[in-house]
C-alpha positions as CSV (number, residue, x, y, z in Angstrom):
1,X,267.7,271.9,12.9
2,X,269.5,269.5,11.1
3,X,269.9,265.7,11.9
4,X,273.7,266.2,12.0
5,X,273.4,268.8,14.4
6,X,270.6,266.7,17.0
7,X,273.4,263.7,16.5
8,X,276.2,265.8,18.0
9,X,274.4,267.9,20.0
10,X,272.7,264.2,21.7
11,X,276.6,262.8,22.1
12,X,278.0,265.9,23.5
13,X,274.8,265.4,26.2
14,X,275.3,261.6,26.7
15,X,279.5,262.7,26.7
16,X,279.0,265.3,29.1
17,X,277.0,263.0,31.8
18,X,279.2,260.3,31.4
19,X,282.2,262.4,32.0
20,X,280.5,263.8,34.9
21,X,279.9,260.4,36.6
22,X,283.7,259.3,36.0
23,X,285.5,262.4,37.6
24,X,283.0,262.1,40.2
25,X,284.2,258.1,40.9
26,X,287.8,259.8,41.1
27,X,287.0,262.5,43.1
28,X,287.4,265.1,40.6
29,X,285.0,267.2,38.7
30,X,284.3,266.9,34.7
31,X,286.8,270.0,34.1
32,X,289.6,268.3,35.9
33,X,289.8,265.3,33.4
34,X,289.3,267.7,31.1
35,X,292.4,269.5,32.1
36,X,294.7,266.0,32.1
37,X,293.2,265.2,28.6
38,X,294.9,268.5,27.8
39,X,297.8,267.8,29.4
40,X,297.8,264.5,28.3
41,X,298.0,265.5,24.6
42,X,299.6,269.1,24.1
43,X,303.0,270.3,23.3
44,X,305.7,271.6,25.4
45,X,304.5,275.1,24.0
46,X,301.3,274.7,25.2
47,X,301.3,273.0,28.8
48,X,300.8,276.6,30.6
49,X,297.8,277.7,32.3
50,X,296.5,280.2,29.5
51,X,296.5,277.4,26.7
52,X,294.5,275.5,28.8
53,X,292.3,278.6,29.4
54,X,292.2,278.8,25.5
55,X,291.4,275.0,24.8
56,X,288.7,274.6,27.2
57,X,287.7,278.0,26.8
58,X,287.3,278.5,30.5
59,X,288.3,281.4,32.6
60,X,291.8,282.0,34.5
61,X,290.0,281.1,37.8
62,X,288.4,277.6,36.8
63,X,291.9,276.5,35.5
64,X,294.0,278.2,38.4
65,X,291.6,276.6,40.5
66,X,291.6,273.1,38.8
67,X,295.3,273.4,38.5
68,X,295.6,273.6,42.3
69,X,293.2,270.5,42.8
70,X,295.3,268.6,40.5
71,X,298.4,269.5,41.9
72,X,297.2,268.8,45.4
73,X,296.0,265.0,44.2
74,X,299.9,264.8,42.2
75,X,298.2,264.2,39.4
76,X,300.1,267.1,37.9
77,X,303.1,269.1,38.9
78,X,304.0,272.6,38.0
79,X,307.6,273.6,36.9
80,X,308.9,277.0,36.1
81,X,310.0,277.1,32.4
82,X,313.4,277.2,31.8
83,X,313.9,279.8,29.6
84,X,311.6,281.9,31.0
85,X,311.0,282.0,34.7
86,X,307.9,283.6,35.5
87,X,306.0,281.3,32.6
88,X,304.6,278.2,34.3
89,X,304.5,274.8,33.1
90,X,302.2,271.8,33.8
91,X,303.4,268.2,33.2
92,X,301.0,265.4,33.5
93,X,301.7,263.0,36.1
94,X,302.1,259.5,36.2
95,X,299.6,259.5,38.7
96,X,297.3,261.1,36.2
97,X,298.2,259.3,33.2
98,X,297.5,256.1,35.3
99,X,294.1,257.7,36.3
100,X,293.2,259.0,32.6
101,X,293.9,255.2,31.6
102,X,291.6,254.0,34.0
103,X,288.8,256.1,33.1
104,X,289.3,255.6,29.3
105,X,288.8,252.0,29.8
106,X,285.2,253.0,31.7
107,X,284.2,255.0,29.2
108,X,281.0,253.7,27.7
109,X,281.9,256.3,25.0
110,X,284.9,255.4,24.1
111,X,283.7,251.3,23.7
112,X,281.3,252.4,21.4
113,X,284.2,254.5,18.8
114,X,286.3,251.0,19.5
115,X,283.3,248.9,18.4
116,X,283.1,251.4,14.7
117,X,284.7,249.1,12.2
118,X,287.7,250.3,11.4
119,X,287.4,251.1,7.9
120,X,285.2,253.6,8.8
121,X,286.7,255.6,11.6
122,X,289.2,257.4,9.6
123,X,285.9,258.9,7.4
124,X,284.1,259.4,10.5
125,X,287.1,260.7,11.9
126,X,288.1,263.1,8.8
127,X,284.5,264.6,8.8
128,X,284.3,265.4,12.3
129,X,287.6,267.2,12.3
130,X,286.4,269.0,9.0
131,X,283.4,270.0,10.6
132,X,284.8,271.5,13.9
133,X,287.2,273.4,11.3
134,X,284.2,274.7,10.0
135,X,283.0,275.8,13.2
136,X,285.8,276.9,15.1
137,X,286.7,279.5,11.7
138,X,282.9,280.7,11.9
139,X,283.1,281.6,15.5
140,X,286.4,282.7,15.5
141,X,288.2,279.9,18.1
142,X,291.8,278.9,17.6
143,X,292.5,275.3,15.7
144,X,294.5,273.5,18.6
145,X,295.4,270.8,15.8
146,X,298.0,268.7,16.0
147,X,302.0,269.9,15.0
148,X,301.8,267.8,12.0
149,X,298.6,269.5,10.5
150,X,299.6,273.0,11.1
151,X,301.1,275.7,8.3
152,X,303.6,276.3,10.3
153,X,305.1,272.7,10.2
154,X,308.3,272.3,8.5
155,X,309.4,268.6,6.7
156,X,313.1,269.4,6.3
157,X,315.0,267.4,3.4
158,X,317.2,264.9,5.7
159,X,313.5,264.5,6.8
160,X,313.2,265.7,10.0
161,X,310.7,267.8,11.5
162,X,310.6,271.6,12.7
163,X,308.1,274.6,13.9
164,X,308.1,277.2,11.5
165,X,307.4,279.8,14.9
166,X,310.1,278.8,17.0
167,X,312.5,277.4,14.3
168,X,313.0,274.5,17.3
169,X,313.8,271.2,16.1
170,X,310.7,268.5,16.0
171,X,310.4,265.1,17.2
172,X,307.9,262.7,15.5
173,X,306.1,262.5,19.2
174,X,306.2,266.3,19.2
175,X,304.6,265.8,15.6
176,X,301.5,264.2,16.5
177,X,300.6,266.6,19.8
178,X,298.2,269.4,20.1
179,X,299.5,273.0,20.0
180,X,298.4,276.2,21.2
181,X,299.8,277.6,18.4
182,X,298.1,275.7,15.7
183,X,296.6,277.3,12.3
184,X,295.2,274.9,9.5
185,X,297.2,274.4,6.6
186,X,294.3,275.7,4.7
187,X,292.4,278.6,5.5
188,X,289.7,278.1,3.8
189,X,289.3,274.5,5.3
């Protein structure tokens, strides 16, 4: 086994504990954070049930069942979509936004990412995402990238932004969130 491989395995380890002591301090369960991370950070074509299902790669019962607890706690709220009615939405809270915040700022984990010099968390950061590219093609998961990152993202010439799928118009906010939809730009990345 490679060095690389102990590394991330030993974070995801030290990750996983320290997520499971914070949801406990709020009441919740690791998956529950895990679920307003989601929230926290997708687009409004990817706030339903079955995306988080896809992310987390959990099964319809552990979201519907997380989805209640949240709901029950207002940390999330559901809403029928608009232009389809029997599609569900999720929107995060501020309730939950308030209690993502304030586990963030106890995260031992996230400290020690702050406390990586700058100059060298965008190289960090570039080979990590290059690296779960890697991964996610060789056992077959979807990308969940970010809009801005995907081949379907269009740079239009009064430069504004739009989805190649839905043909929907873009904000730069809607740019920089994670989508269910998401394929990398290259395929061979």
């Amino acid at each position: 086994m490679s060095n690389v491989l102990q590394l991330i395995q030993r974070l995801a380890v030290v990750a996983q504990a320290e997520s499971r002591q914070l949801a406990g301090i709020a009441g919740l369960q690791p998956v529950h954070l895990d679920v307003l991370r989601y929230l926290a950070r997708c687009n409004r074509y990817s706030n339903t049930p079955a995306a988080i299902g896809r992310f987390l790669r959990s099964t319809k019962g552990t979201v519907s069942q997380s989805v209640k607890v949240l709901e029950r706690e207002k940390l999330i709220s559901k809403l029928s979509d608009a232009k389809d009615g029997r599609v569900i939405r999720l929107r995060l809270l501020q309730r939950g936004a308030d209690l993502l915040k304030r586990v963030d700022e106890e995260s031992a984990i996230q400290a020690a990412v702050e406390e990586v010099a700058s100059d060298e968390r965008l190289p960090l950061e570039n080979s990590l995402t290059a690296l779960l590219r890697r991964a996610q093609r060789l056992n077959g998961s979807r990308s969940f990238g970010v809009c801005s990152t995907c081949r379907f993202f269009n740079r239009l010439e009064d430069g504004s932004f739009q989805c190649g799928i839905t043909h929907e118009p873009l904000t730069v906010d809607d740019s920089m969130r994670i989508c269910v939809e998401h394929e990398n730009e290259v395929l061979n990345a």
